[in-house]
C-alpha positions in Angstrom: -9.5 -14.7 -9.0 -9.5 -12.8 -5.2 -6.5 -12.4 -3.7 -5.5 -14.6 -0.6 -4.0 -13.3 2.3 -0.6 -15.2 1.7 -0.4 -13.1 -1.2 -0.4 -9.7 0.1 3.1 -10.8 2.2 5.9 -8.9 0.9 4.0 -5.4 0.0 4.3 -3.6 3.3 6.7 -3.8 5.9 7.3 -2.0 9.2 11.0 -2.0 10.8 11.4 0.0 13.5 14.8 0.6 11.9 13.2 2.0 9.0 11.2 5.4 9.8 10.8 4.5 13.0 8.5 1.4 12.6 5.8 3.5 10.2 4.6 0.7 7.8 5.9 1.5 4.4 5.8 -0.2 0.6 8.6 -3.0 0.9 12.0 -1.8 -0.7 10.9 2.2 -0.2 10.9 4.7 2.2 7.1 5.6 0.9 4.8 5.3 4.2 1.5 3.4 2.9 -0.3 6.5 4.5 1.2 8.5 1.7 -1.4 6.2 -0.5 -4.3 7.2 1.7 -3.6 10.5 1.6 -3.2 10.4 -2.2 -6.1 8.5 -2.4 -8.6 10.9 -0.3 -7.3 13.9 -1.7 -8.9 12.3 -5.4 -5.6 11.6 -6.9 -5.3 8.8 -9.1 -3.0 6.1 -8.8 -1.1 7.4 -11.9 -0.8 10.6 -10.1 0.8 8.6 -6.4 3.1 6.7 -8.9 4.3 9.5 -10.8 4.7 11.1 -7.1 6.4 8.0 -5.5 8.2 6.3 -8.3 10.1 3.5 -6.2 6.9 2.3 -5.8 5.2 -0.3 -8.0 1.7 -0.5 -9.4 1.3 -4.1 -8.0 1.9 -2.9 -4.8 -0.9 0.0 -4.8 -3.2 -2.5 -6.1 -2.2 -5.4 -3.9 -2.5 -2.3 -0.6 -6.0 -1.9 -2.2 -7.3 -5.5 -2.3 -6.1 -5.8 0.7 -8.2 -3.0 2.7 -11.4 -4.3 0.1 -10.6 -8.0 1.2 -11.1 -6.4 5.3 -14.0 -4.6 4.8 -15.6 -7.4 3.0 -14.7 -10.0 6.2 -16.7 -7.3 8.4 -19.6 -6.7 6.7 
């Protein structure tokens, strides 16, 4: 079943209290660019976990959907 867009609420948030405003996984400190990073330099997700451990698996999956979900509205 593809994920709706109401469902990716709650995974990133950007507070310009936290880290001045940089978009991170909601309840960390971990920037979401940390995941694309990880994710271009061919680590796994079990590597960017192991690396970031405050964040959950459900969130790097729901970040990935997400950007799958955009690319698929442009094409």
């Amino acid at each position: 079943m593809p994920m709706e867009q109401k469902d990716l609420k709650g995974i990133i948030h950007s507070d310009p209290e936290i880290m001045g405003g940089t978009p991170v996984f909601l309840g960390t400190r971990v920037p979401l660019q940390n995941l694309i990073d990880s994710l271009e330099g061919d680590q796994s997700i079990e590597e960017f976990l192991t690396a970031f451990p405050t964040v959950r698996r459900e969130q790097v999956i729901a970040v990935i959907e997400a950007g799958k979900l955009k690319m698929l509205e442009t094409v």
